[in-house]
Each structure stands twice: as C-alpha cells, then as structure tokens.
C-alpha positions as CSV (number, residue, x, y, z in Angstrom):
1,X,196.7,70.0,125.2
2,X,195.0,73.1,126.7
3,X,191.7,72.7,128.3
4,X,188.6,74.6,129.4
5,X,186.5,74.4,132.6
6,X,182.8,74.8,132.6
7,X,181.3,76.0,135.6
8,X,177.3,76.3,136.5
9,X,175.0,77.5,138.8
10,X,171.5,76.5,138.6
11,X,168.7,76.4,141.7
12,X,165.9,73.2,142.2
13,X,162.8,73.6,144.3
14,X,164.3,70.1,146.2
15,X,165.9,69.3,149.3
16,X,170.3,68.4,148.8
17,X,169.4,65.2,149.3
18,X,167.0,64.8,146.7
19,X,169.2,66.6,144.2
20,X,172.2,63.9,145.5
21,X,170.1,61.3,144.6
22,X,168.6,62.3,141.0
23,X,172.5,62.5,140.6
24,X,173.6,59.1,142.3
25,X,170.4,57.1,142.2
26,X,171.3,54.5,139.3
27,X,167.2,54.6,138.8
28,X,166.7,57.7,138.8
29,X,169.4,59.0,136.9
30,X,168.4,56.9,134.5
31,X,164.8,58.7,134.3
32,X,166.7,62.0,132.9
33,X,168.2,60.2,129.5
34,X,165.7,57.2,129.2
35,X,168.9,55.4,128.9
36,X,170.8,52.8,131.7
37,X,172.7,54.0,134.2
38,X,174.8,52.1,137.1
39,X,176.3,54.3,139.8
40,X,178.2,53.3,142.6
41,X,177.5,54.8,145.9
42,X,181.2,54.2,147.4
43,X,184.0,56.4,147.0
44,X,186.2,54.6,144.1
45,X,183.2,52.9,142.9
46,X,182.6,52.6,139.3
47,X,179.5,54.6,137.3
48,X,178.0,54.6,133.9
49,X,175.1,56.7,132.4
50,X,174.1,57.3,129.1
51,X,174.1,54.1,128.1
52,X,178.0,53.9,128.6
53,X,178.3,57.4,126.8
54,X,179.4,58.3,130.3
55,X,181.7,56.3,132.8
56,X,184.7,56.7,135.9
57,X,184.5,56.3,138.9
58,X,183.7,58.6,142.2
59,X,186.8,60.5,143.8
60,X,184.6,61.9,146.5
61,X,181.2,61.5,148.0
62,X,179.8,63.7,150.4
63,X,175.9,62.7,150.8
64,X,173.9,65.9,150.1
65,X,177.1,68.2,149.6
66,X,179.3,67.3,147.3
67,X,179.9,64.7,144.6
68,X,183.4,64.2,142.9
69,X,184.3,62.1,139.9
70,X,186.9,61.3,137.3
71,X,185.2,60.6,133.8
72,X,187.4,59.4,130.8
73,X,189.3,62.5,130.3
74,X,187.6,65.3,132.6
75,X,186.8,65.5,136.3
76,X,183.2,66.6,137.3
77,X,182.7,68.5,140.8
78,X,179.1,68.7,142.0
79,X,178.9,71.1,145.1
80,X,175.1,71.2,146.8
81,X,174.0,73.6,149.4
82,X,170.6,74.3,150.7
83,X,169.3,77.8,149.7
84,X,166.3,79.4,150.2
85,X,163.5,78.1,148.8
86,X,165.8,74.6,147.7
87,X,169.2,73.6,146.8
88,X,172.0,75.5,144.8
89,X,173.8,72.9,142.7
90,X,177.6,74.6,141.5
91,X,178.6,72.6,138.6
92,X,182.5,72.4,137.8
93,X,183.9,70.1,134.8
94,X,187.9,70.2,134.5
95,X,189.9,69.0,130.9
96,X,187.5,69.9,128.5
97,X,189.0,69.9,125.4
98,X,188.1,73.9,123.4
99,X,186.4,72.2,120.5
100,X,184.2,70.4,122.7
101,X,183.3,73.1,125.2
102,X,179.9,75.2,123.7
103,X,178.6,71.4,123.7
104,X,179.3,70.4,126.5
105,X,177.9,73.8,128.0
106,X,174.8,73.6,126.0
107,X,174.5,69.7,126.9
108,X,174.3,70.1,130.7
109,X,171.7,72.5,130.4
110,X,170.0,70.4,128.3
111,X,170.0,67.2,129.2
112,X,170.5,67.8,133.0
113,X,169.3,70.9,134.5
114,X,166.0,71.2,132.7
115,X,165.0,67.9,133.2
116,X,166.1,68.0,137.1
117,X,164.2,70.9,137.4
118,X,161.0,69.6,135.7
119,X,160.9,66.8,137.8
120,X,161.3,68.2,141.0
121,X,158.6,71.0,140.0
122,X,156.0,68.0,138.7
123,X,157.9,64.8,139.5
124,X,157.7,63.4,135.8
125,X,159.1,65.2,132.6
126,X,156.2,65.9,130.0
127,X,156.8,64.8,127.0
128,X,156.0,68.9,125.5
129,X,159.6,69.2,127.8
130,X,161.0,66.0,126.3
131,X,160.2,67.0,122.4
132,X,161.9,70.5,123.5
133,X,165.1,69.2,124.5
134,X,165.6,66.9,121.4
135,X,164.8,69.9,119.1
136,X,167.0,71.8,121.1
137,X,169.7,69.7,120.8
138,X,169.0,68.7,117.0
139,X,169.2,72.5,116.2
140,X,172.1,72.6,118.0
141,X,173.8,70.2,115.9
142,X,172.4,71.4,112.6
143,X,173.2,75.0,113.2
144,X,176.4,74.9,114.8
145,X,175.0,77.3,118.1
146,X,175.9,75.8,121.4
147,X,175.2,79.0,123.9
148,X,172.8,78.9,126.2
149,X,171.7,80.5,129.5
150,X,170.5,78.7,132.2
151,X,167.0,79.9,133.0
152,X,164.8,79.7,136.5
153,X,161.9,78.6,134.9
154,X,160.6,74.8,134.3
C-alpha cells in the first residue's frame, strides 16, 4: 500500500527539555488529551496515550534531541533543537495511509501543538482554548476540511 509522510515544524517559548518531557512525561502528556497515558522512558519500552488510541514502543531516545517510535502502523520522529527564543520541534510521521493523511495533519496541530504551546505560554490550557480545539475538530469531521497551518500564536 502506498503511504504519505507528514512532516512539521512548529516553535515553543520552552527549553528541549521541557518540550522532551510534555512528550515523554506519562503525567504530563496526559494533561494535553485529559485522557491516560503510560510512557516508557527506555529505549524498547512500551507507551500508550489517548487512552490506548495511541501505543508502540520507543526505537530511540535522545533526552532533549530526539525521540523515535514505532506506533501500530507508522513511525513517529520528534527532532528538538534549541532556537532562539526556545525549542524548534521537527515532526516526521512515516506510513500514513492517503485517506488518513489531511487528519492526521490537522490532528497534530490540534491536539498537540496548540495545546503544547498554550501551556508553555501560561502553564495550564484555558478552557476558551479547550472549547476551540473540540469545535475545531467537530467541524473538521462534519465538513470534511482537514488543512491547517500551523500558526505562532497561542
């Protein structure tokens, strides 16, 4: 089956570590969905999120660089450098089937980036942010529009 690849840039106003850990911190993790996560810290260690929506296991860990994992039928590749002014995160996810891409594009964004960058900016999410996303995403769903740029602001 052919595949796409998704790739993303997007800027925090945090340190690599602190973007590592919002990624790799079962607890914090879990305070972008609301929902459980358990992430190993160890290379071959096993990870969930989403509830189990999400799950592999860690092919790479480089703490504050780079994060590496298999997921059921993609890899993810999470490379993080310190920038000006923060941390560049370059997002890479391998095997995505075509019919999946725009929402997988438009989920990142979503349910990752904006909420990563909220809570860096203010260290909570507000709830006007968290009432955003979900009518984002219901749109999404109802109209059938996935595209979405990833924007510097909070």
């Amino acid at each position: 089956m052919k595949t796409k690849t998704l790739q993303q840039t997007v800027t925090f106003k945090a340190s690599p570590c602190q973007v590592y850990d919002m990624l790799m911190d079962s607890k914090k993790h879990r305070s972008l969905s609301g929902q459980p996560a358990k992430i190993s810290r160890k290379v071959g260690g096993k990870f969930t999120a989403w509830g189990s929506h999400i799950s592999g296991f860690n092919l790479a860990l480089k703490p504050g660089q780079k994060i590496v994992q298999a997921w059921r039928a993609t890899v993810a590749i999470y490379d993080i450098a310190k920038t000006r002014g923060g941390t560049k995160l370059k997002f890479t996810q391998i095997g995505i089937p075509p019919n999946r891409y725009s929402g997988h594009y438009r989920g990142w964004i979503e349910t990752y980036w904006t909420l990563m960058k909220e809570i860096f900016a203010t260290v909570t999410i507000r709830q006007r942010t968290k009432d955003r996303v979900k009518i984002d995403r219901e749109q999404r769903i109802k109209t059938g529009r996935f595209r979405r740029s990833i924007s510097n602001q909070t």
